[in-house]
C-alpha positions, -999 to +999 in steps of 0.1 A: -083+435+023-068+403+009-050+411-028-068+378-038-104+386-033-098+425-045-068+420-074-084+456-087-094+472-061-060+470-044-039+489-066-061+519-066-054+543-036-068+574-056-082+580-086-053+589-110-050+548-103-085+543-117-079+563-149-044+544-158-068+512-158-081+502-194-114+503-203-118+467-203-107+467-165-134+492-151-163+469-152-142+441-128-131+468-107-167+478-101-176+442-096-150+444-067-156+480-054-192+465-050-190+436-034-161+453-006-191+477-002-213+451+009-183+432+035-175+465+045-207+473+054-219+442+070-195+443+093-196+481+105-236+486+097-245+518+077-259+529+046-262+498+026-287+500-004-280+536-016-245+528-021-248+499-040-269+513-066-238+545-071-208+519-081-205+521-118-216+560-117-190+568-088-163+547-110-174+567-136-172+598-126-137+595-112-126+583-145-136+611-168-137+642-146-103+652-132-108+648-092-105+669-067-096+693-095-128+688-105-157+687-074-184+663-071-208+671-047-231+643-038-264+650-027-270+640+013-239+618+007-251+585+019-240+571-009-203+581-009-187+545+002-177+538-032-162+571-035-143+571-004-130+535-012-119+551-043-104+580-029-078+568-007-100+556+025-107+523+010-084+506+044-102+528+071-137+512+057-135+494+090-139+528+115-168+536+090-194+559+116-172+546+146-158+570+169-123+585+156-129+568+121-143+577+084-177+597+084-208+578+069-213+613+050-189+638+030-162+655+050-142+682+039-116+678+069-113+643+061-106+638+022-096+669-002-119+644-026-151+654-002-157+693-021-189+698+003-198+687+033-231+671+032-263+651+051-292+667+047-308+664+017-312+688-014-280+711-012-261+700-040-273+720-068-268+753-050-232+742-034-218+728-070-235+766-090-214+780-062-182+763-071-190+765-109-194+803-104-163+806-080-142+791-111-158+815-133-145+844-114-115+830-110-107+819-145-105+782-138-114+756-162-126+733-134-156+715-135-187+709-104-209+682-106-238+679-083-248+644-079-288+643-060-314+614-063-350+617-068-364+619-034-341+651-030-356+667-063-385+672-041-374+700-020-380+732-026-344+746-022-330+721-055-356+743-079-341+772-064-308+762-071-325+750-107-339+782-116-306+799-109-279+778-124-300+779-155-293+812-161-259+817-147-240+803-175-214+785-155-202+750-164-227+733-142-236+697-146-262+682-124-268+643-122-302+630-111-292+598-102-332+583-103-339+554-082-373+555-078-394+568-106-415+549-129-398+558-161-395+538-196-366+514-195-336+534-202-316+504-220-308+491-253-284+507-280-308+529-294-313+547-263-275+548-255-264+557-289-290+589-288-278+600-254-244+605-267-257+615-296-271+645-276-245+648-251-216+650-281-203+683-297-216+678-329-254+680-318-246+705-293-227+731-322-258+723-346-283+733-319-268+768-314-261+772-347-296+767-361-307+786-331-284+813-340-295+813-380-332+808-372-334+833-345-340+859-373-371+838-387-391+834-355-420+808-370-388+788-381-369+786-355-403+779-333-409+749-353-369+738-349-378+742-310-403+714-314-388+690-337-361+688-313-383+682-281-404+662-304-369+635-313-361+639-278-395+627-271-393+596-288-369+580-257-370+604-234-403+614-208-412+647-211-393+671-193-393+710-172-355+707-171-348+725-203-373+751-194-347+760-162-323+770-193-305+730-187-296+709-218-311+677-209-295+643-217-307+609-206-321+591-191-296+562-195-284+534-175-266+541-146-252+508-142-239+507-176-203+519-180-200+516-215-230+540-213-217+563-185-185+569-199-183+580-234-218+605-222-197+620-195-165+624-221-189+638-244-204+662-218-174+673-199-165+691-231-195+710-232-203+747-220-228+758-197-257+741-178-263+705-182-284+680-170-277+646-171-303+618-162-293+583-148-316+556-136-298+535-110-311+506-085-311+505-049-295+479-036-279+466-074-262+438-070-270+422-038-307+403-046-312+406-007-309+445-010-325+450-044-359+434-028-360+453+001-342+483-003-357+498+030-346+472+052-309+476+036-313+511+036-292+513+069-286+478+083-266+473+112-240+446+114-252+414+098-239+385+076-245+392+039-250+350+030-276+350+054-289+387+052-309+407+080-321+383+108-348+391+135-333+389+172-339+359+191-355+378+219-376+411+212-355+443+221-366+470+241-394+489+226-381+522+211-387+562+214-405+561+179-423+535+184-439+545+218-443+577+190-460+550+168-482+536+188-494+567+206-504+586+173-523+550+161-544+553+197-552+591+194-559+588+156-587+559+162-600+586+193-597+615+174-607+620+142-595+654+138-557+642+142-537+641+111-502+630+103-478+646+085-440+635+074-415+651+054-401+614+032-393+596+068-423+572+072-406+544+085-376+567+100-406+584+122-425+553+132-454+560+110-460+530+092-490+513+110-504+547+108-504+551+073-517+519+070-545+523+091-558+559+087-542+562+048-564+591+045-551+611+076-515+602+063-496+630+041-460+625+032-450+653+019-421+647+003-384+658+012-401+696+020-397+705+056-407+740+049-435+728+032-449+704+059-447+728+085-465+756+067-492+724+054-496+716+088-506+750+097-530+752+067-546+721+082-546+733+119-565+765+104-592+743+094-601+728+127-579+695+118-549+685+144-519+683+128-490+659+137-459+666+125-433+638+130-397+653+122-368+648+133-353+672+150-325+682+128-345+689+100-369+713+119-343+736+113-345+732+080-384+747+089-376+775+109-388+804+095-421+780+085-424+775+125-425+808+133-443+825+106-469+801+096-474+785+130-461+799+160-473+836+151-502+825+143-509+802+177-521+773+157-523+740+176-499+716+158-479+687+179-441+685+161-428+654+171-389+652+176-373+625+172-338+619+175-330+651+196-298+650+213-266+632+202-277+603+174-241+584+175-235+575+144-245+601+119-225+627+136-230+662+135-254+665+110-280+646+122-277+653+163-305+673+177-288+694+198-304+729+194-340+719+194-344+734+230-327+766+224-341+774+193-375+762+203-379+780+235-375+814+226-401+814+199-434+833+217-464+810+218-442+777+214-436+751+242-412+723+244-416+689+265-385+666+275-402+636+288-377+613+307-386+578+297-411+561+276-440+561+295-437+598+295-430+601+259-469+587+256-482+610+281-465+643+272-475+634+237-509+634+248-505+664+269-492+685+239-523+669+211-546+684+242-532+724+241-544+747+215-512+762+207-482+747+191-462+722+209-430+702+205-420+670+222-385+662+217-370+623+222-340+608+217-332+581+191-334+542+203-347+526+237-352+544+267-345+528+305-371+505+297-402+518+315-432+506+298-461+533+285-496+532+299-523+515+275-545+551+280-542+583+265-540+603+300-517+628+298-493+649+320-499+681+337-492+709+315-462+725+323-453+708+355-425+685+370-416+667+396-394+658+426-378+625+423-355+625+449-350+641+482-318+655+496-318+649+535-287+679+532-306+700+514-273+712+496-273+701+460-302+701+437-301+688+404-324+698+379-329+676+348-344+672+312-353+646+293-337+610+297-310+627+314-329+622+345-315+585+350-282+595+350-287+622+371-306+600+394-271+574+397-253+610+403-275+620+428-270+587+455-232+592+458-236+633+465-270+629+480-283+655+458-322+662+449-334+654+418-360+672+396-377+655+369-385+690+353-403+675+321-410+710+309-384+735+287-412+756+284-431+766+299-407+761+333-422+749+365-415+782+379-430+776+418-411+745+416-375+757+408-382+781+432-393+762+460-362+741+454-340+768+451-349+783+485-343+749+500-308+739+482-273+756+483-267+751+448-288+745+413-271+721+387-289+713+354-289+688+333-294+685+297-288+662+262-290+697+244-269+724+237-258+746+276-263+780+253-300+792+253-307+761+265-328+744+294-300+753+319-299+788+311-338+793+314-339+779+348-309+809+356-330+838+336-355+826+358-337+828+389-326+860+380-359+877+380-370+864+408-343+878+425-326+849+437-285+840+437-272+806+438-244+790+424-251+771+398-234+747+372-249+737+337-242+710+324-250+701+285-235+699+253-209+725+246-206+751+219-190+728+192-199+698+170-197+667+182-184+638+159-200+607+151-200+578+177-214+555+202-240+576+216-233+561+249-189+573+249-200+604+229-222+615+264-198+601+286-167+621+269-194+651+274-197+642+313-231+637+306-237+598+319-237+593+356-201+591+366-194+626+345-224+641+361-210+634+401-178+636+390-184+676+376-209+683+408-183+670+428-155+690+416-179+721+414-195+722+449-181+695+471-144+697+463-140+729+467 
């Protein structure tokens, strides 16, 4: 960072160094925090428009609330640039999501300024009541702010929280930082003046007071109740937060810091539950961005004068879009087939589809629980449900997946995306445990196809069963093999040999798009390889057959070793009586950090040269 561009910015390594700026500084230093948020990202990709739109409330926030003393916790946390520029990380911007470097989310090991970890969406509320109850307890005048955008009002578990911290009287403030709804304009002086006016002491002491006094005149203080919602009214759209026991405040403009400030000042000094509502926009400041906030949402490495550029030559057609297409051609067949998505449309590769068949198309909001549970409403009713999710957020559904579908037998297809290691997200977002948590639900089966052609077919395969069915893929292109134009499927249940061993010594068994590797593995050791396709049910007669041919068994897999594949191919050998060395090979039991996908599975041993080289050293070394 060059002290000319960023004169500000520069001298502000924490946020002590924000608040010794004057007042008159703060709107150039968000000028500056913004635009090194938009170099910063253009040159490492990441989460672009989301983070534009937080500047003047993350400046803000740092200025009036006495941080980390004070915890913010910021809802999914894709927004958090500007804080961790703020917060002492500002010169590691360049690692951002690399391997070794800053997170793209919240990190408690990384920052003492990152109070919760976060990444999924809707876990603020309850984290911050916890934290503003823990202070409680403890005596400590600390504040915790929960920071969470519209979208993530959705889910269920932010009511929860809601309904709670309404009633807990702990010094809870939560910020709805709204990006998306259609509100009335929130500007002017008017508006600001009344939202301090409501956030300040003096309206807050009247309130209880005349609550207080007219409490023993119930008509009275009834008719008080309503004046007040009536004035609040007047600039304000009606609102359920006061009814979850919050004092609501707002909305006002979140990119106004002669707004922001003196309404935080005022409500920091308040007591108990508040609820304070900003309207921000995506993408603020950067006309590229505030256009198409969807295409800037997470941008990869481009130049910001010229903005996001289509690539010269078409690249490789991905997982989700195989996904995409393949739920377009069975919808047009199949009128039964409906699609379901919990807020990742274009995430999921459903966008042709909802403009196609809009009527067979039900975004459901952030609300995993939800859509699994609709889906099984649906599926009850003779309708075939789709459920694209990814994989990480499935367990966010768990106890939907096997109450309301799996116990049940109902015939919904959940399409995984993103299982295995997703690079640069990091731990939060990898799909490691779909397998193992999948596999040991009764009635539930899981497919790994291997490339994209058998993405299409297993798809098809699982849309034909009458029970429930996942198919788990991995995020980005495949090898490259192109899907059939029909919608014939695979055998149910069944894999296949792809390689012969003229030793018959070494047979490696894999999963999913693991296969390839294994494949490279499998010429240097002259090993058989089994294209197993199938979690569950296993080929049974095929691992067996195999395993009375080969000396040794070694599987492969993108998912975790424990419960996984590789330890239902040895419960299976076990009864059936059979003893063979065997080696799994997978992800192990810890969380992986964020990454090239491509080093993350190599430092795993899980691209070719890890696979012989473990294989080697297992059963050939020795």
């Amino acid at each position: 960072m060059t002290t000319n561009a960023y004169p500000l910015l520069q001298k502000v390594n924490a946020p002590a160094d924000l608040r010794a700026l004057s007042r008159g500084d703060l709107k150039a230093l968000a000028q500056e925090l913004r635009a090194y948020v938009l170099d910063s990202v253009s040159k490492t990709g990441g989460h672009l428009s989301s983070n534009l739109g937080t500047v003047e409330l993350t400046v803000a926030l740092h200025r009036v609330f006495d941080t980390p003393y004070d915890r913010i916790v910021w809802d999914v946390g894709h927004q958090t640039y500007p804080h961790k520029i703020l917060t002492g990380r500002r010169d590691r911007m360049g690692s951002l999501r690399q391997f070794g470097g800053l997170s793209g989310f919240p990190l408690r090991s990384e920052s003492e300024y990152d109070a919760f970890g976060t990444a999924h969406s809707s876990t603020s509320i309850s984290a911050a009541l916890g934290m503003a109850m823990a202070a409680k307890q403890k005596g400590e005048s600390r504040r915790a702010i929960a920071v969470i955008g519209d979208g993530a009002m959705t889910a269920g578990m932010a009511f929860e929280a809601l309904n709670n911290g309404g009633v807990a009287d702990a010094n809870l403030l939560v910020i709805l930082n709204d990006n998306d709804m259609s509100i009335s304009p929130p500007v002017g002086a008017l508006n600001r003046y009344l939202a301090q006016l409501m956030s300040g002491q003096f309206y807050a002491k009247a309130r209880d007071v005349g609550k207080s006094v007219l409490k023993q005149v119930p008509p009275l203080l009834e008719l008080a109740k309503r004046l007040e919602q009536q004035a609040k009214g007047m600039v304000v759209p009606a609102t359920m937060f006061e009814q979850f026991g919050f004092n609501y405040i707002g909305p006002i403009d979140g990119h106004d810091l002669d707004s922001l400030i003196p309404t935080l000042e005022n409500i920091k000094s308040l007591k108990g539950p508040q609820f304070l509502h900003v309207v921000t926009k995506k993408g603020q400041g950067y006309k590229l961005a505030e256009a198409d906030p969807v295409a800037y949402h997470g941008p990869g490495k481009f130049d910001p004068a010229v903005g996001l550029v289509k690539p010269a030559t078409p690249p490789k057609q991905t997982f989700t879009q195989v996904f995409g297409h393949w739920l377009c051609d069975m919808a047009a067949k199949d009128q039964r087939l409906v699609g379901i998505t919990p807020a990742m449309r274009e995430g999921s590769g459903m966008v042709e589809f909802h403009q196609r068949f809009p009527g067979r198309y039900h975004d459901v909001g952030i609300a995993e629980q939800h859509a699994v549970t609709f889906a099984g409403g649906m599926a009850c009713e003779g309708l075939k449900p789709v459920v694209a999710i990814y994989s990480t957020f499935l367990q966010r559904a768990y106890d939907q997946l096997i109450h309301d579908v799996a116990l049940q037998n109902l015939p919904v297809v959940f399409a995984l995306d993103r299982a295995g290691l997703v690079g640069a997200d990091g731990a939060t977002h990898a799909g490691n445990y779909d397998i193992a948590f999948v596999r040991c639900i009764p009635n539930m089966s899981m497919a790994c196809p291997a490339d994209e052609r058998e993405t299409r077919q297993l798809l098809s395969t699982a849309y034909e069963q009458n029970h429930p069915v996942c198919v788990r893929y991995p995020r980005g292109a495949g090898v490259g093999v192109e899907p059939l134009q029909s919608l014939e499927g695979l055998p149910f249940g069944k894999g296949e040999i792809r390689r012969e061993s003229a030793s018959k010594k070494i047979a490696i068994l894999a999963f999913g798009t693991l296969l390839y590797p294994a494949l490279q593995a499998a010429e240097a050791l002259d090993a058989t390889v089994v294209n197993m396709r199938w979690a569950k049910p296993l080929d049974e007669a095929l691992l067996l057959q195999v395993a009375a041919e080969h000396e040794a068994i070694v599987t492969v897999e993108d998912g975790c070793t424990m419960g996984g594949a590789g330890s239902a191919v040895g419960e299976a050998l076990a009864a059936a009586g059979l003893a063979k060395p065997l080696l799994h090979l997978g992800l192990p039991d810890q969380f992986i950090e964020h990454g090239d996908p491509v080093k993350l599975l190599a430092l795993q041993g899980l691209d070719a040269a890890g696979i012989e080289r473990s294989i080697w050293e297992r059963f050939v070394q020795g």
